[in-house]
NUTIKOL-819574 format. One line per 8 residues: number of its first residue (from 0); their letters; for each residue x, y, z of N, C-alpha, C. Coordinates in steps of 0.02 Angstrom, whole numbers, m for minus. Layout:
NUTIKOL-819574
NUM = a = X/Y/Z/X/Y/Z/X/Y/Z ~ ...
end
This chain:
NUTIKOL-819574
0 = xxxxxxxx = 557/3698/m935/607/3650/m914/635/3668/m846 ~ 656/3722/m830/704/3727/m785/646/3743/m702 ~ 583/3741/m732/520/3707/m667/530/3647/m648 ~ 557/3609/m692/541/3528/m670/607/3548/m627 ~ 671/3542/m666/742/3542/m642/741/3559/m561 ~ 708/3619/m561/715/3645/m482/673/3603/m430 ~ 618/3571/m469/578/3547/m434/569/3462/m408 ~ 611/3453/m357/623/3381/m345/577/3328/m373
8 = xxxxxxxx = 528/3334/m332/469/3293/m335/464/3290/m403 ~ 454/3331/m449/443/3319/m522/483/3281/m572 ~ 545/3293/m552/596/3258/m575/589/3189/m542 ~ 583/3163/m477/587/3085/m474/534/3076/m504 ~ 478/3120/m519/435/3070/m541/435/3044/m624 ~ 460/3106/m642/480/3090/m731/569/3037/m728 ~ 594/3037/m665/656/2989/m665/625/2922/m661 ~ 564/2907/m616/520/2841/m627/488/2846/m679
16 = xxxxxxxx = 461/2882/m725/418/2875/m783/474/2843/m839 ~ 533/2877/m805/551/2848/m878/605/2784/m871 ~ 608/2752/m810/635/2697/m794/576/2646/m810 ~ 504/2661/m804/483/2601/m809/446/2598/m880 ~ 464/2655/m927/461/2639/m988/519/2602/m1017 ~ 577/2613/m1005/633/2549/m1017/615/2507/m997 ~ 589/2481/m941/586/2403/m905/523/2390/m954 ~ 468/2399/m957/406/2385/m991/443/2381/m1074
24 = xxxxxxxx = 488/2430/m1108/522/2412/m1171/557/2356/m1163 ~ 600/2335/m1112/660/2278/m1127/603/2217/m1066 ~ 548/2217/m1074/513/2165/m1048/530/2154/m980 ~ 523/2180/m940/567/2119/m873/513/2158/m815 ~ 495/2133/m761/478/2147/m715/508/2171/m671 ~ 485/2197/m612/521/2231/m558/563/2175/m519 ~ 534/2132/m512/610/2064/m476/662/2055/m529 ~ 646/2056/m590/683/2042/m652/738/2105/m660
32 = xxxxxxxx = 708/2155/m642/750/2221/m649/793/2222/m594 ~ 761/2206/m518/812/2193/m458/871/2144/m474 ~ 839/2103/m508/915/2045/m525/964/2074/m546 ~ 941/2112/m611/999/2133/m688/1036/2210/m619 ~ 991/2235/m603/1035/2304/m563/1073/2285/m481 ~ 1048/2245/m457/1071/2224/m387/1045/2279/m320 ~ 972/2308/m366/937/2358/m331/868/2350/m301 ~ 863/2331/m238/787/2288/m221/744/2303/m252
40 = xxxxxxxx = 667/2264/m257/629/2287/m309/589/2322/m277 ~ 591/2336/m202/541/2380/m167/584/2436/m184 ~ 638/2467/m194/689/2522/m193/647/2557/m288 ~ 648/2492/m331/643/2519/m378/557/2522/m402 ~ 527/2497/m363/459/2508/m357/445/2607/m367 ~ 476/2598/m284/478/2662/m289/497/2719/m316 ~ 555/2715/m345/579/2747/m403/541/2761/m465 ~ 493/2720/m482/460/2713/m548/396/2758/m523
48 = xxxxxxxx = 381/2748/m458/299/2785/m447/319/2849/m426 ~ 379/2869/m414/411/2966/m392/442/2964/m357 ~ 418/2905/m311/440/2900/m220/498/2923/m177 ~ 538/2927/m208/607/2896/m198/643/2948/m263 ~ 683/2984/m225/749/3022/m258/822/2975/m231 ~ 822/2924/m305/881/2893/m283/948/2913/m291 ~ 997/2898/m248/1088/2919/m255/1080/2928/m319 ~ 1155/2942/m315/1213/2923/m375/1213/2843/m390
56 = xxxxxxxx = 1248/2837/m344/1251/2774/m344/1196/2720/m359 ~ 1131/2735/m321/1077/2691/m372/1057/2687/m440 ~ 1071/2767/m464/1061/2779/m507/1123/2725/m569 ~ 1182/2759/m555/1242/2697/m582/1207/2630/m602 ~ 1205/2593/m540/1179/2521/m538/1121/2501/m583 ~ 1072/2563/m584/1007/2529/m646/1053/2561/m701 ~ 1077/2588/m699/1082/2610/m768/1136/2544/m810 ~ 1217/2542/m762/1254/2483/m778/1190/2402/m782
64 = xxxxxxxx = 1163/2386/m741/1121/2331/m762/1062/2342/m807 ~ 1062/2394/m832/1016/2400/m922/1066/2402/m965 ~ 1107/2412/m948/1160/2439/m996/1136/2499/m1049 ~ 1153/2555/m1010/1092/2621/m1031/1139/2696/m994 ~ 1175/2735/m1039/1195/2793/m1024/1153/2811/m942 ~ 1195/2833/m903/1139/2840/m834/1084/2909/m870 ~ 1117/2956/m919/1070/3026/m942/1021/2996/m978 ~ 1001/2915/m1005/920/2886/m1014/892/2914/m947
72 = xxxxxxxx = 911/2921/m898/878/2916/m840/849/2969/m820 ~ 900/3017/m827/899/3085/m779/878/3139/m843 ~ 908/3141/m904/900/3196/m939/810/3218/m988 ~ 813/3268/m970/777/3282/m1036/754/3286/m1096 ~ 718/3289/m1144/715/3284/m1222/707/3332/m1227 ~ 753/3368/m1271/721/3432/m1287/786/3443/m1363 ~ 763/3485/m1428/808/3477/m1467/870/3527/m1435 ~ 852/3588/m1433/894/3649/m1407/898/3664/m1335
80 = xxxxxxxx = 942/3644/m1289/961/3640/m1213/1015/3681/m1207 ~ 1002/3713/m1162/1059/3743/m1094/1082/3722/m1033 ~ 1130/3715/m1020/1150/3666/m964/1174/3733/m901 ~ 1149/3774/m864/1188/3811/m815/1221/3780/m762 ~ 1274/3807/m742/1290/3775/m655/1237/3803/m624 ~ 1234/3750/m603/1193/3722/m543/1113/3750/m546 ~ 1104/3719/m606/1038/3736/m633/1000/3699/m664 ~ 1015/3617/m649/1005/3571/m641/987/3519/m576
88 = xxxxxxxx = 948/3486/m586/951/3456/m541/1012/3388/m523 ~ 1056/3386/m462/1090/3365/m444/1068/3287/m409 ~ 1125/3256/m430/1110/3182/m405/1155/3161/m365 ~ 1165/3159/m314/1212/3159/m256/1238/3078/m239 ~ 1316/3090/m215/1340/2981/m202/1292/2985/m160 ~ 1330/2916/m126/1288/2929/m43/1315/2945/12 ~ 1372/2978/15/1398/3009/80/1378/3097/70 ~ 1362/3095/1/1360/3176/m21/1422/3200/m41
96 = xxxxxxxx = 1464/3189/m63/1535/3205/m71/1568/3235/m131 ~ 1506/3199/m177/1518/3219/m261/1440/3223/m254 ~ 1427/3293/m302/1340/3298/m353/1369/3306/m431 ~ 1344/3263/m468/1322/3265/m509/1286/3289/m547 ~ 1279/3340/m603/1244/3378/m639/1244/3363/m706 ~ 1178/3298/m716/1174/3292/m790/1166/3361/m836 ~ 1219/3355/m904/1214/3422/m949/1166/3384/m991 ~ 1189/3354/m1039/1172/3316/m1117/1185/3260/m1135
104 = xxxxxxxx = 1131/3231/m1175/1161/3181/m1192/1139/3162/m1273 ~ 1169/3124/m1312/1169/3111/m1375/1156/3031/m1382 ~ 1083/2994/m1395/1064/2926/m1379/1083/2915/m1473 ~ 1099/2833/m1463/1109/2793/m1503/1180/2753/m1505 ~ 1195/2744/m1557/1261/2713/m1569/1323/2734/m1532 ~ 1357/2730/m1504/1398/2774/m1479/1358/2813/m1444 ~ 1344/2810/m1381/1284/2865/m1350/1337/2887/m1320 ~ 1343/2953/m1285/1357/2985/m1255/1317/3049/m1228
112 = xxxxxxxx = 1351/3059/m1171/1333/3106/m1102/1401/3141/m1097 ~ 1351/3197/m1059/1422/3256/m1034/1375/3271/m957 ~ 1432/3276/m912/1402/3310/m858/1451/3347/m816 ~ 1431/3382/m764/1465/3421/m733/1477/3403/m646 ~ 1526/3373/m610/1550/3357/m549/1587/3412/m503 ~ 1541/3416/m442/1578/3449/m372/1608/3414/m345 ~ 1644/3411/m309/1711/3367/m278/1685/3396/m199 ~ 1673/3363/m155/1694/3426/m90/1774/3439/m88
120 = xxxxxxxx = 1792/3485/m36/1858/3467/m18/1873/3400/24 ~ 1941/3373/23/1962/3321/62/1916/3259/57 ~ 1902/3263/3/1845/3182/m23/1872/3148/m69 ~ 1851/3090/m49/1839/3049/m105/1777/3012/m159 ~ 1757/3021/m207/1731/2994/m237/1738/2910/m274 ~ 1707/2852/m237/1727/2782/m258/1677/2767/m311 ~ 1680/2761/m398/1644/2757/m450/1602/2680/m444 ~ 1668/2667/m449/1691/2555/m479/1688/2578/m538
128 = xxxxxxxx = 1658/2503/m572/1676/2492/m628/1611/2486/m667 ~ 1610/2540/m715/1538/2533/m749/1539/2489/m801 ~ 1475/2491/m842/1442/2432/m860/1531/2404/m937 ~ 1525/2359/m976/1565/2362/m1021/1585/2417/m1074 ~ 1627/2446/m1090/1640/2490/m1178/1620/2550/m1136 ~ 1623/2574/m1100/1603/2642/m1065/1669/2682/m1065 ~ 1672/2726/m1101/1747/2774/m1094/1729/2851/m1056 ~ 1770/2857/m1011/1765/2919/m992/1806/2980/m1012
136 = xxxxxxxx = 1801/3031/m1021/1848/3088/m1029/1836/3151/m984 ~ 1896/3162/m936/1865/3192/m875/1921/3256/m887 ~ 1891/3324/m863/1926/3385/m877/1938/3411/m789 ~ 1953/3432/m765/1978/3480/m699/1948/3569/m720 ~ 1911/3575/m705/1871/3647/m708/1903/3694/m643 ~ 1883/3679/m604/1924/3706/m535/1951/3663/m502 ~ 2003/3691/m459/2036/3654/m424/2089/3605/m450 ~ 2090/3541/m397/2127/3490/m433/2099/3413/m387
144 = xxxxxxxx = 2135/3389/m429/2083/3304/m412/2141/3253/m427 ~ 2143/3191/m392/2191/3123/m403/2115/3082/m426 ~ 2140/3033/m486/2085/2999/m514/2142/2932/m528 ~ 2107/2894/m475/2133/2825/m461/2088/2771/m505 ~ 2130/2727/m565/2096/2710/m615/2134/2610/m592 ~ 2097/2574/m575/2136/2508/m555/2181/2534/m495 ~ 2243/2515/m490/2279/2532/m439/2360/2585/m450 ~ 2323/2614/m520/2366/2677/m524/2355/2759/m512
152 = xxxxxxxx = 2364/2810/m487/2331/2864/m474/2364/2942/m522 ~ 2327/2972/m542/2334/3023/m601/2343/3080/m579 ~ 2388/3101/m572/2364/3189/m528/2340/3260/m593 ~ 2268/3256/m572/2279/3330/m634/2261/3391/m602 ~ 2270/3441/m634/2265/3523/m617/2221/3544/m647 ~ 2233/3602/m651/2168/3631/m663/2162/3646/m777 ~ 2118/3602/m797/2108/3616/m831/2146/3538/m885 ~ 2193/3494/m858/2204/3443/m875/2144/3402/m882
160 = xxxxxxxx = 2170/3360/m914/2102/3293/m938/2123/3218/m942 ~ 2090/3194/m941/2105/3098/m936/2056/3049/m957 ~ 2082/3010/m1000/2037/2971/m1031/2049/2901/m1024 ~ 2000/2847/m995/2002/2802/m979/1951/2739/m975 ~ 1947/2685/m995/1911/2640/m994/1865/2620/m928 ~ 1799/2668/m926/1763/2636/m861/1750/2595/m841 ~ 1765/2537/m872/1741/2476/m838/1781/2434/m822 ~ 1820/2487/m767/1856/2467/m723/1865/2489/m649
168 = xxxxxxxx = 1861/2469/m606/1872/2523/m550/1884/2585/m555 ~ 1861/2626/m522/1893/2700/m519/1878/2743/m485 ~ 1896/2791/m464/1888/2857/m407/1915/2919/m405 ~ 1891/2956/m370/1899/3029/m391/1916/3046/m323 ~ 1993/3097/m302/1994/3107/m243/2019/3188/m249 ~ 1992/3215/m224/2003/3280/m227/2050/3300/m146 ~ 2090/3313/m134/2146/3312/m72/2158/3381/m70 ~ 2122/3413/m79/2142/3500/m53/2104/3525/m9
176 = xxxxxxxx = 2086/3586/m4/2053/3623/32/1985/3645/27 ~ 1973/3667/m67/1926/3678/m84/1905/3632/m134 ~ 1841/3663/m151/1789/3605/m220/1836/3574/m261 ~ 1803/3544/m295/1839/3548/m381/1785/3527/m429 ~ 1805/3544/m473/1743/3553/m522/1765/3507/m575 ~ 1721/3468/m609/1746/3414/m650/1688/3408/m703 ~ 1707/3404/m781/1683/3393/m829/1694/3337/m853 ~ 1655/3304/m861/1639/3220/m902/1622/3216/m944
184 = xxxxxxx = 1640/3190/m1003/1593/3182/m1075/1627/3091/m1066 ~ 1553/3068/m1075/1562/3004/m1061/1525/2944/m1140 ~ 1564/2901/m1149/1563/2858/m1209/1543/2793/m1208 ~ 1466/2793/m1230/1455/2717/m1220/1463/2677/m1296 ~ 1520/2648/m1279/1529/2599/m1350/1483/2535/m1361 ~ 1446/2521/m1326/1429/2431/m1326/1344/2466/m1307 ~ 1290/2445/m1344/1217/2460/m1301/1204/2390/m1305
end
């Protein structure tokens, strides 16, 4: 496992293997898939054949237009997993500001994911609003972070948590000096 993880190329290419076994499961073609994600179909062409190590953010968008935990995407099968920092492969926004480190995830009814977030210093992270019934529960590991949910903002410390309906706007602003480290266990109510 932790060959593929380190190993870019291997990972987009099992991140396209297994995007276009969903699209080939839920029937739809690559224009059909551009519609439902708002992600060109040359973008996701490439995605499916290795090509292309997409954002965060692309990643979000197919996942919200399948309506599909984004860790269908990124994670592994395996029964017994270890998740290390930073011993994973990282999925970066697109300014680079936040990486993302899928841990686990638990598919079906109630699916859920857990992952692990770097903050830089003096950043912001802009989410939006993911797909419907998506709940997040976010912890402060290091540091500290403002998590702007609609047009109210949360201040937590280190080791506080917040739980909130994703499918709604939202953002992550970390206003200090150094990282911050952020734990997600995330709740998909609606597949």
């Amino acid at each position: 496992m932790s060959g593929e993880m380190n190993n870019p190329e291997k990972y987009s290419k099992r991140v396209g293997a297994t995007l276009r076994a969903i699209r080939k499961e839920k029937e739809l073609s690559l224009n059909e898939l551009a519609e439902w994600t708002d992600v060109s179909s040359l973008t996701l062409g490439k995605i499916e054949r290795g090509e292309a190590n997409p954002s965060l953010s692309i990643i979000w968008k197919i996942a919200n237009g399948l309506s599909i935990p984004i860790s269908f995407l990124l994670a592994e099968k395996e029964e017994v997993a270890i998740s290390r920092k930073h011993g994973g492969q990282k999925v970066l926004s697109a300014d680079e500001a936040l990486a993302l480190e899928p841990m686990f995830t638990m598919r079906g009814h109630g699916s859920i994911e857990t992952h692990r977030a770097f903050l830089e210093p003096k950043s912001e992270y802009h989410a939006g609003a993911h797909q419907p019934g998506v709940v997040e529960y976010v912890t402060v590991m290091e540091g500290r972070v403002q998590v702007k949910v609609q047009d109210d903002v949360y201040e937590l410390g280190l080791y506080d948590s917040i739980k909130f309906q994703a499918d709604q706007d939202h953002a992550y602003i970390n206003p200090a000096e150094m990282e911050a480290v952020l734990h997600f266990v995330m709740i998909y109510t609606q597949s």
